[in-house]
C-alpha positions as semicolon CSV with decimal commas, in nm:
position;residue;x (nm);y (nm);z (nm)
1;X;-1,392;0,813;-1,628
2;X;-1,438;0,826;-1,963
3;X;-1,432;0,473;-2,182
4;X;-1,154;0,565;-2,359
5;X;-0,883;0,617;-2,105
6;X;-0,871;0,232;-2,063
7;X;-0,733;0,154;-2,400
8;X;-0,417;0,018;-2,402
9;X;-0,164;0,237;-2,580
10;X;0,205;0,201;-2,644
11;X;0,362;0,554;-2,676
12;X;0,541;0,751;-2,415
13;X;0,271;1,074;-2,349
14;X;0,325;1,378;-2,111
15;X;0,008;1,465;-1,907
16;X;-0,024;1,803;-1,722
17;X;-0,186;1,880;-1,444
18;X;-0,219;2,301;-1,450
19;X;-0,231;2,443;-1,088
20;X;-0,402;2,746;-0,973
21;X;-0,327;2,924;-0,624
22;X;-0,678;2,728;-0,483
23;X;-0,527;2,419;-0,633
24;X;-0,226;2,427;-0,469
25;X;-0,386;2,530;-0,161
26;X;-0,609;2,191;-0,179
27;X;-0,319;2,027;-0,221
28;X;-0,260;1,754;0,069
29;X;-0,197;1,396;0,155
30;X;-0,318;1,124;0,289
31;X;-0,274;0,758;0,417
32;X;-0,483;0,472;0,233
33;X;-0,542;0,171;0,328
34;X;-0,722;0,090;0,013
35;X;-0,472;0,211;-0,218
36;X;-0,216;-0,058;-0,049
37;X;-0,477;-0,346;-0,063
38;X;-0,537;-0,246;-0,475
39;X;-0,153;-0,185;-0,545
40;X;-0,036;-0,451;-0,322
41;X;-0,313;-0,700;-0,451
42;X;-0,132;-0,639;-0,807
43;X;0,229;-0,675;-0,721
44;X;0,082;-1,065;-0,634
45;X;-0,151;-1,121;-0,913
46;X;0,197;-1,098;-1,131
47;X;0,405;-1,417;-1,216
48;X;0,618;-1,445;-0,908
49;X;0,913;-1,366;-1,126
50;X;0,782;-1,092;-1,216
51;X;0,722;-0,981;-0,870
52;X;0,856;-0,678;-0,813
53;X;1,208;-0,702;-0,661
54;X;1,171;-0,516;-0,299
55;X;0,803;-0,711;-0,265
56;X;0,935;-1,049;-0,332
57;X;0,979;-1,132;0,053
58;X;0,676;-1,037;0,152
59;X;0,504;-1,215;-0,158
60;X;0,615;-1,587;-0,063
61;X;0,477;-1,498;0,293
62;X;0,133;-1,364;0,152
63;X;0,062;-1,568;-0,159
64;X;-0,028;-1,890;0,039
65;X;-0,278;-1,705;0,246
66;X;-0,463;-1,562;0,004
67;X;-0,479;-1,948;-0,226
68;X;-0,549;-2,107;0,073
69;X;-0,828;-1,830;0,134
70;X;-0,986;-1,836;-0,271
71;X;-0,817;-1,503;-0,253
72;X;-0,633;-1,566;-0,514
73;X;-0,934;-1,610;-0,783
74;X;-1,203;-1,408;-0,622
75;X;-1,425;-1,145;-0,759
76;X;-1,152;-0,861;-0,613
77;X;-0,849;-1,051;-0,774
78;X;-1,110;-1,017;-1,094
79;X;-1,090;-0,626;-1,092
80;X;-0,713;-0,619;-0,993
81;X;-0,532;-0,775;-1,275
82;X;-0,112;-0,788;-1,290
83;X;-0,182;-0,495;-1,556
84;X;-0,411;-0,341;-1,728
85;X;-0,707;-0,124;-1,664
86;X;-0,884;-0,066;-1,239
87;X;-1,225;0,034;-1,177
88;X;-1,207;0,402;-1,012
89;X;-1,454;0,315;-0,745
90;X;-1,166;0,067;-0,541
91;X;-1,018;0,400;-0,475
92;X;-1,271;0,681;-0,318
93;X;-1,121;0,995;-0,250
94;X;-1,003;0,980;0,086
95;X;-1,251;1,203;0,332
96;X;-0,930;1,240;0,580
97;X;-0,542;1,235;0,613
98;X;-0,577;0,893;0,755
99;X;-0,917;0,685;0,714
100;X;-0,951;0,371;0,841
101;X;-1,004;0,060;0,605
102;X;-1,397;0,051;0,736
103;X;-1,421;0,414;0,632
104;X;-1,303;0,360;0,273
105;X;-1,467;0,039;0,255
106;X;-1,809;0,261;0,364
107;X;-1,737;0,458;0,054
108;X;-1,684;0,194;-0,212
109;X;-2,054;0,063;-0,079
110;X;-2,198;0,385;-0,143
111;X;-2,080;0,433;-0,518
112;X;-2,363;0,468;-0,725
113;X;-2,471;0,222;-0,991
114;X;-2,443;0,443;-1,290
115;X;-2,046;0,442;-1,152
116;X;-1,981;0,063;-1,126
117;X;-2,154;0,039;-1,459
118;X;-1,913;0,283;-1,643
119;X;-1,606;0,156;-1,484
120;X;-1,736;-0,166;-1,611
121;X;-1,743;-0,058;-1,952
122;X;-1,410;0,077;-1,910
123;X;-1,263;-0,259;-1,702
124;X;-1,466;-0,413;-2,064
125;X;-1,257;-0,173;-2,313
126;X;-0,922;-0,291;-2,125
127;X;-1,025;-0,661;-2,217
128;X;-1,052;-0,651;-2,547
129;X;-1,432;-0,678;-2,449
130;X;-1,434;-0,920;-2,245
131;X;-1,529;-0,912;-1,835
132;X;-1,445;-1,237;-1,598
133;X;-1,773;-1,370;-1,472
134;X;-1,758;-1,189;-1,105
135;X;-1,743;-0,878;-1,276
136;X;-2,053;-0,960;-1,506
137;X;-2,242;-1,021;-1,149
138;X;-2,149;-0,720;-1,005
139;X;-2,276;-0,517;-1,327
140;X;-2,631;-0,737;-1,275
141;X;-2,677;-0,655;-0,930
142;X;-2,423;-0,389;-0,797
143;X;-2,554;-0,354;-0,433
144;X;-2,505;-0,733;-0,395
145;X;-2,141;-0,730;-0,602
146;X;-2,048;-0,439;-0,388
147;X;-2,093;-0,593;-0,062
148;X;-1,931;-0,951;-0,154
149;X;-1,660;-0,700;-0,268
150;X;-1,648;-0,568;0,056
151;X;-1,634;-0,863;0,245
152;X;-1,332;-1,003;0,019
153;X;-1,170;-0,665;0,052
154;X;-1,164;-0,689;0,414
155;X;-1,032;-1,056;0,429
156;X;-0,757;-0,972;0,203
157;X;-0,626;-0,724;0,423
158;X;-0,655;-0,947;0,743
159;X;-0,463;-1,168;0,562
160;X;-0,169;-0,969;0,327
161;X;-0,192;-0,606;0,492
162;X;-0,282;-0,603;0,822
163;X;0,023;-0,800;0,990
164;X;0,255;-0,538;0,858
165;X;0,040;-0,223;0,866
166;X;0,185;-0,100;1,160
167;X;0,531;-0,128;0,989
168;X;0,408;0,012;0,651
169;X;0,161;0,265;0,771
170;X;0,487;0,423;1,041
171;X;0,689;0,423;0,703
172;X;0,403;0,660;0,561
173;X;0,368;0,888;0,801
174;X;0,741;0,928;0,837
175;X;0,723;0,997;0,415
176;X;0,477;1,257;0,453
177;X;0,652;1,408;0,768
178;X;1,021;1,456;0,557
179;X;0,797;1,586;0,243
180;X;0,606;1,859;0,547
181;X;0,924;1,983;0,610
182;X;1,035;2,013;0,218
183;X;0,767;2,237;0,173
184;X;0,819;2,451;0,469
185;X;1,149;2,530;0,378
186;X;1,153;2,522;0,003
187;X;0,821;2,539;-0,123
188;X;0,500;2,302;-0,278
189;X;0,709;2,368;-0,647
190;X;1,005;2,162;-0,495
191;X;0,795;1,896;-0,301
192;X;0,650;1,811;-0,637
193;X;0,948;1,864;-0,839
194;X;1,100;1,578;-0,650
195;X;0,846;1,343;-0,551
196;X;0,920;1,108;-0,863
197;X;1,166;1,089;-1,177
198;X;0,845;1,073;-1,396
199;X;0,670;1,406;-1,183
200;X;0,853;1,740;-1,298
201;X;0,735;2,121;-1,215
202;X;0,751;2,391;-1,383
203;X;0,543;2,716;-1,468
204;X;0,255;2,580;-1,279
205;X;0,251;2,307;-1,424
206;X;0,269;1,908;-1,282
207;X;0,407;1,693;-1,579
208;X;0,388;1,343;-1,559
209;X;0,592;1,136;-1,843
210;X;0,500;0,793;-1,901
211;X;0,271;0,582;-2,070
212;X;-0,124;0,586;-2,044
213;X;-0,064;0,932;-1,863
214;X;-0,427;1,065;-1,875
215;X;-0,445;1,317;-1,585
216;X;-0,556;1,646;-1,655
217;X;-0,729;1,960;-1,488
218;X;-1,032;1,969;-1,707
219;X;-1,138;1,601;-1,643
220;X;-1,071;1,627;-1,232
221;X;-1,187;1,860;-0,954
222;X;-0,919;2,107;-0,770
223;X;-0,620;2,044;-0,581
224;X;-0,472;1,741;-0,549
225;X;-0,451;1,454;-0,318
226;X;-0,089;1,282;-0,304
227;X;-0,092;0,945;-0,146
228;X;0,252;0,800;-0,048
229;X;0,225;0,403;-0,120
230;X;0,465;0,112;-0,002
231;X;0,327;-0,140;-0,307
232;X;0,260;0,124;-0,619
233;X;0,705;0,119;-0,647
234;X;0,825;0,154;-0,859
235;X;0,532;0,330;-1,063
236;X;0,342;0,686;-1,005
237;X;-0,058;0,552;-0,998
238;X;-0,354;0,844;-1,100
239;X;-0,711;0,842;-1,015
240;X;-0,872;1,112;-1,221
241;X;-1,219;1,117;-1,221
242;X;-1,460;1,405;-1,249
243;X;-1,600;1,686;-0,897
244;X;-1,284;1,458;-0,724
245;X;-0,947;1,575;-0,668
246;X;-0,687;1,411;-0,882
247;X;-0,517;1,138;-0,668
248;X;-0,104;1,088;-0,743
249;X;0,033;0,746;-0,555
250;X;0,380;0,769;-0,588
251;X;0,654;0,536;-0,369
252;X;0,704;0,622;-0,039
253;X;1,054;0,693;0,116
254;X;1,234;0,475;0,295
255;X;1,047;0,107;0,086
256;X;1,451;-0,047;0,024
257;X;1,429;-0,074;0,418
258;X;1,079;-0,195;0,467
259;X;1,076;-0,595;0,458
260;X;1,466;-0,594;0,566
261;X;1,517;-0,800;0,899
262;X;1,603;-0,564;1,157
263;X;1,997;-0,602;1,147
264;X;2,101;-0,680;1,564
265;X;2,320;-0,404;1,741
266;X;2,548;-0,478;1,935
267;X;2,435;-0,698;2,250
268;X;2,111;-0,571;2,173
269;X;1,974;-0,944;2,194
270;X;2,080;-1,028;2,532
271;X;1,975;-0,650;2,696
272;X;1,645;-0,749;2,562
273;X;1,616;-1,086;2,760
274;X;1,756;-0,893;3,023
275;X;1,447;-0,678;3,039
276;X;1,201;-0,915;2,879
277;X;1,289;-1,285;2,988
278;X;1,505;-1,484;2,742
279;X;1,181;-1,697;2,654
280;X;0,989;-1,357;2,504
281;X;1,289;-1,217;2,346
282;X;1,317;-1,570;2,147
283;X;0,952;-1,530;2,034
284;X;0,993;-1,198;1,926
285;X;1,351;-1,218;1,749
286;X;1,115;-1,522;1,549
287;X;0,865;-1,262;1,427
288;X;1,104;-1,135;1,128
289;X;0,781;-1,263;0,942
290;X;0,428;-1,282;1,079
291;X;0,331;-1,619;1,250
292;X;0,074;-1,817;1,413
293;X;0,082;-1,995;1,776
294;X;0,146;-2,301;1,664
295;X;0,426;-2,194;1,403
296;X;0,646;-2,004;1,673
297;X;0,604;-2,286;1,936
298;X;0,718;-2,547;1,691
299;X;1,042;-2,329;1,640
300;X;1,059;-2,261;2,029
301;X;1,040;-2,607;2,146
302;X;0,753;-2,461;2,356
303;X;0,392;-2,593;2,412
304;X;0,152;-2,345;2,258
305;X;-0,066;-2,244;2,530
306;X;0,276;-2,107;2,696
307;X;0,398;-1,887;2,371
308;X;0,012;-1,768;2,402
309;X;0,072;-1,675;2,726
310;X;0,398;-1,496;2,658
311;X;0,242;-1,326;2,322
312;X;-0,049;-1,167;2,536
313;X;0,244;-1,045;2,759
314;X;0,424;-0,894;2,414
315;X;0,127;-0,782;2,317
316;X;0,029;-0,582;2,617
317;X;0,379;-0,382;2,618
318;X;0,257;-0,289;2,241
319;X;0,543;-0,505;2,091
320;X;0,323;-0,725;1,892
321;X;-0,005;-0,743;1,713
322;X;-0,256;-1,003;1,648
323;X;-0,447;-1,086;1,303
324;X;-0,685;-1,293;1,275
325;X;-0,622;-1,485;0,928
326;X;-0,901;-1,763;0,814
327;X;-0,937;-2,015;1,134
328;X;-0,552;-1,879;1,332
329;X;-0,418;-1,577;1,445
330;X;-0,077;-1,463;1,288
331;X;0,110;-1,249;1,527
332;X;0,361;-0,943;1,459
333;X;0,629;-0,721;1,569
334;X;0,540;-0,338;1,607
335;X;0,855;-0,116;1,491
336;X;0,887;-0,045;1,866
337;X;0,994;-0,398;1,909
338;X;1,204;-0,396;1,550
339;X;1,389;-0,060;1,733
340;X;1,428;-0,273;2,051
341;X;1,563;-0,528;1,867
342;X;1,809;-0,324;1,676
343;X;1,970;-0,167;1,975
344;X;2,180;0,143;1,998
345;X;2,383;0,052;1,761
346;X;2,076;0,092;1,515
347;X;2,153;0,312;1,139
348;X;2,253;0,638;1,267
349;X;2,032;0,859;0,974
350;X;1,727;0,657;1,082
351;X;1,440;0,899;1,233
352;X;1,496;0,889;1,658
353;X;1,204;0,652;1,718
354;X;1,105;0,544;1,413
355;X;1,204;0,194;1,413
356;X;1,462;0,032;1,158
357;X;1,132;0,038;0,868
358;X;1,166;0,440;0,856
359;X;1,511;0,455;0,755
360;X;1,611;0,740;0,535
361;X;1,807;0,562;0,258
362;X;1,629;0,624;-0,068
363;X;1,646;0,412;-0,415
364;X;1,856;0,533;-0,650
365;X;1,675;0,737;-0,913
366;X;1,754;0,438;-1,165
367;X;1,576;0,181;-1,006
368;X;1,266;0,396;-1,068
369;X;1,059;0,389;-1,386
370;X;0,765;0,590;-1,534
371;X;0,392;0,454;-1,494
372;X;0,379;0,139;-1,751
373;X;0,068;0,000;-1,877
374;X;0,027;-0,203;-1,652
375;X;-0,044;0,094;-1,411
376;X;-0,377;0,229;-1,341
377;X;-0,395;0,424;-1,691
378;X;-0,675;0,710;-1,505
């Protein structure tokens, strides 16, 4: 990345992305867990008032977590500032539609030092020429920076992703399935024509308005990888680095739904109980947020090796998950228990099977804005 795309500018620029047939036949998507541990990561490293709205919920669930953890002043919150300028190499290129967090992590070990040391310079530029002490180390002595980057990376998402991935990585899929079919039956022009207010197409060209825009053809590879995110909202993010496909994270369908409480249909509670025991449908009607053993006993009036019991049980049927989070284990509900849960009565333009997170009510186009600064300015 060139030095000078991390300067902080003020003006409102159009950037355009020029496609080619090959480009837009290297077009495609993917699912990253990385890019939700780097957006998500600065949604919380924001003043909590300045959270944004639809995150706020999950925020006051995840910010103790990660003080209690050091997360909050670590050498990844470092490189992930509220706004301002991110290193390129927290965000490989995907390899596949879906890697796994230990394949991306793989790939941020592997950058190569003459890499970390110009995103650096260009993390430097952003600060008025000045780099927090972490990042200093990792300049001295990448291989070790990288892997204590690693290592906070991956406690980070046991702690603020990996409870709800199974909620936020359904919503995804469910994005990229409804943006499949736009294609097949009106075309790539329209799918990117309508993936955000600050995205337009026209004459083979992708413009993107906003501020800090500096995608372009002739400083990326072909094609382009779009990555649907839950935490980028309500900003388009770019990744634009040279031999690499330009990646676009733009907000996901469906996010006004995502950290609602499923709403209960009908006598949906009770035909639960029915099927599960009253005692497991208690302990999973509790889950609304992510908890530990000893948290859902204390609201059960139950000892804890019996909710452990009944958890294994809940687990077993796939209706919750477990996450280890520092010394406990905080437990979740799947979206096949938040569909359970809703009933029959459940929103009628929701996907069949999908669970109450995959909704298809959209945010109004006002509610939307164009990348800020405070955006990855790639």
């Amino acid at each position: 990345m060139p030095e000078s795309s991390a300067r902080q500018t003020e003006a409102t620029v159009q950037a355009e992305l020029v496609f080619s047939t090959g480009d837009l036949a290297q077009t495609r998507f993917a699912v990253s867990p990385l890019w939700e541990i780097v957006t998500g990561l600065r949604s919380l490293a924001a003043d909590p008032a300045h959270t944004p709205s639809l995150h706020r919920r999950w925020a006051a669930q995840v910010r103790p977590r990660l003080t209690s953890a050091g997360l909050d002043r670590g050498r990844l919150a470092e490189l992930v500032p509220a706004e301002g300028y991110l290193p390129d190499f927290l965000n490989p290129t995907p390899a596949s539609p879906a890697p796994t967090l230990a394949e991306e992590v793989s790939a941020i070990l592997a950058t190569p030092t003459e890499q970390v040391h110009r995103d650096l310079n260009g993390l430097t530029a952003g600060r008025g020429g000045r780099l927090p002490a972490g990042a200093r180390a990792l300049r001295r002595d990448p291989g070790a920076g990288l892997a204590r980057l690693a290592t906070e990376i991956e406690s980070y998402w046991q702690l603020a992703v990996a409870p709800y991935w199974a909620r936020i990585r359904a919503l995804l899929e469910a994005d990229i399935a409804r943006r499949a079919r736009t294609v097949a039956a009106q075309g790539a022009g329209r799918l990117l024509d309508e993936l955000h207010p600050a995205l337009s197409w026209k004459d083979d060209r992708l413009t993107l308005s906003g501020r800090n825009c500096v995608i372009s053809r002739t400083g990326t590879g072909p094609g382009l990888l779009l990555i649907p995110s839950v935490f980028a909202w309500p900003c388009v993010l770019t990744r634009a680095v040279p031999d690499a496909p330009p990646q676009l994270a733009y907000p996901a369908d469906g996010i006004a739904t995502l950290w609602e409480r499923p709403a209960r249909g009908g006598n949906a509670g009770s035909a639960v109980a029915g099927v599960l025991g009253r005692t497991r449908a208690q302990l999973l009607a509790g889950l609304d947020a992510p908890a530990s053993t000893t948290e859902l006993a204390a609201r059960a009036g139950l000892s804890a090796p019996s909710v452990s019991e009944h958890l294994t049980a809940l687990r077993a049927a796939g209706l919750a998950t477990a996450h280890r989070a520092g010394r406990s284990v905080l437990y979740a509900r799947t979206p096949l228990a938040d569909a359970l849960l809703t009933g029959p009565n459940a929103d009628p333009g929701a996907d069949p099977g999908a669970g109450p997170a995959q909704t298809s009510r959209r945010l109004p186009k006002r509610s939307v804005t164009s990348t800020p600064p405070s955006a990855q300015p790639r």
